[in-house]
C-alpha positions, 0 to 999 in steps of 0.5 A: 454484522461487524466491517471484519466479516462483510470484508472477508466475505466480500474478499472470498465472494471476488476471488471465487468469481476470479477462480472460476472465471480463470480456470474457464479461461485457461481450459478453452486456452489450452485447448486452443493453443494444443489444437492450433500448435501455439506456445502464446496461447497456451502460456497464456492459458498457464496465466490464467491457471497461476491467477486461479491459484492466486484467488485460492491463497487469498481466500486462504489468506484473509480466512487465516488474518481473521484469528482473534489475537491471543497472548502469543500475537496480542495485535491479531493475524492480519498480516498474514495477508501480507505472507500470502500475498508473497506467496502469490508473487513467488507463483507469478515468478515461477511460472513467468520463469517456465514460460520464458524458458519454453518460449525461449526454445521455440524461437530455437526451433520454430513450430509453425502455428496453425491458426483458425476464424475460431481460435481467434474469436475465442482468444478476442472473448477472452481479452474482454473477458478479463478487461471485465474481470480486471477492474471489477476485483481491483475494485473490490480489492480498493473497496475493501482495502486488500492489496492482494485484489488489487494486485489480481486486478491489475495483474488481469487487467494486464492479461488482457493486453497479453492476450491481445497481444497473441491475438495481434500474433495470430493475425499477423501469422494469418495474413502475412505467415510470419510466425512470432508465437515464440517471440510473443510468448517470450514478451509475455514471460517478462510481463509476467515476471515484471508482475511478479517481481512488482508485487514481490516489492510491494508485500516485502514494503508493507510487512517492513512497514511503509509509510501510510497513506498521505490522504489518510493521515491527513483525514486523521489529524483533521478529525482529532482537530475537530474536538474542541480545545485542540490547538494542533495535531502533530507527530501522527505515527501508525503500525499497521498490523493487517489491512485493517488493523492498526494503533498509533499515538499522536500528539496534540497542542492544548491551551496550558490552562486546561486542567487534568480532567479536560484533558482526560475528557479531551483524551477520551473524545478524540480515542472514541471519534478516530476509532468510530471513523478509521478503526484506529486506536490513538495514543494521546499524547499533550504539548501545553501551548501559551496562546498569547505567546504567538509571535515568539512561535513564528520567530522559532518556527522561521529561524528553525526552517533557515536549516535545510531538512526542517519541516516545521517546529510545534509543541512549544512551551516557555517556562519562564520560572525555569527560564527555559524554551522547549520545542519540537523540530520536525525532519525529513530523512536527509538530515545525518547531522542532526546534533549539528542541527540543533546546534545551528538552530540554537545559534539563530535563536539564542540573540532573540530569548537571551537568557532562555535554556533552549531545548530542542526534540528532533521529530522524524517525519513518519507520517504527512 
């Protein structure tokens, strides 16, 4: 069975558990909140009913990622879990919105709650209940890299510190009669929209495409480094069409005396080991580097980083027939000017390869 499938399933088994747990949650709830007259505790039960939902779309969503690619979408539908994953943030917002408007009403006109030794032994189950419920999907959703479990999991982590925060209600209107269910609800609401509005941003982030993760590029250049003949990895770039579906194309230093044939082997090599280990396809691309010339490096790599926003220098290449220094120069975002930064970093190095035609490529920093 390919990785493809245990993840769904997995995916699907986790959101059913959170399905019948939260609507469990949310019957005992209501039922709780109606008999004892609190606004909290029903709100709360409405939670549980929008994280119900959410499970649903996100067994809906990963069964949809899963279409075979075909000409119209050649990459597949893997980002598809991204749209479902804005649509269980816009549910979180709709019911964050109501509920803070209902809560809103009753610090107008307060209703006195009528609490009991059983609503709050039901309510207290409920916070482990979800503390339980919190870290084993955010687990899973970590396991199997899915940012809409994650995002159920965390967000039930949280409920459960709401619940406990209508728990604290309950006993301060038991001991000391002090009603603060509709000022409790409220703060409930805005914790609720916050969730909300933090997973918004974060669906909105990975469909424009964010950066990858640093120690995942990280694990990617050190495996292309692993393939004997490679010098360097640089200019890592991914697309990201799904959780678990991306390409990219990198950018390697050889020794200019390899010839076609070890490159094409090298090519190969490095394809077949970053495809095995991170389910990747890597386009492949070649700086032919001069191994006796690495004094001359560290004099272009110091001169260009006297230039504020440059990283680092790599890919280069003297071609003494022509007389020209060819390089890349790796940038941060910061840089506006980018011709004026060529033109400094030019001027340090013309004094030390005189008579060299000095050509430099500005690399944009997408990946560490």
């Amino acid at each position: 069975m390919n990785n493809s499938i245990i993840r769904e399933q997995q995916i699907t088994r986790t959101s059913v558990i959170g399905i019948v747990t939260n609507v469990l949650l949310a019957v005992f709830k209501a039922a709780v909140g109606l008999l004892s007259n609190s606004i909290a505790i029903v709100l709360d039960a409405v939670n549980n009913l929008t994280d119900a939902m959410s499970s649903v779309i996100t067994i809906l969503g990963v069964k949809l990622a899963r279409r075979p690619p075909d000409d119209k979408h050649p990459f597949g539908y893997g980002r598809i879990e991204y749209f479902s994953a804005i649509i269980i943030a816009a549910i979180v917002l709709a019911a964050g919105a109501t509920s803070l408007v209902e809560s809103v009403k009753k610090i107008i006109r307060p209703e006195t709650p009528d609490y009991s030794v059983v609503t709050l032994i039901i309510v207290a189950v409920a916070v482990v209940v979800k503390l339980i419920l919190g870290r084993y999907v955010k687990a899973q959703g970590e396991k199997y890299n899915s940012e809409a479990l994650i995002a159920s999991g965390s967000d039930a982590s949280f409920d459960a510190i709401i619940s406990a925060s209508t728990l604290v209600g309950a006993v301060i209107n038991l001991v000391f009669k002090l009603n603060l269910d509709g000022i409790i609800g409220a703060v409930i609401s805005c914790f609720i929209l916050k969730a909300g509005f933090e997973m918004l941003l974060d669906s909105i982030s990975d469909i424009l495409g964010s950066r990858p993760d640093s120690e995942i590029t990280r694990q990617i250049s050190d495996c292309v480094k692993e393939v004997p003949g490679v010098l360097g990895a640089y200019d890592l770039i991914l697309h990201n069409y799904g959780p678990d579906t991306a390409i990219g194309s990198i950018h390697v230093e050889v020794p200019d005396t390899l010839d076609g044939r070890s490159l094409h082997t090298m090519t190969r090599a490095i394809q077949s080991k970053v495809l095995e280990r991170f389910h990747i396809f890597l386009t492949v691309g070649f700086y032919a580097v001069a191994t006796d010339r690495q004094a001359d490096f560290e004099k272009i790599n110091a001169a260009a980083k006297k230039s504020p926003g440059v990283l680092g220098t790599h890919g280069v290449y003297f071609d003494d027939a022509h007389k020209t220094l060819s390089f890349d120069v790796l940038v941060d975002f910061t840089v506006r000017d980018k011709q004026g930064l060529c033109e400094a970093i030019r001027t340090e190095l013309q004094p030390l390869f005189s008579g060299y035609e000095i050509l430099i490529n500005l690399d944009t920093n997408y990946s560490d």
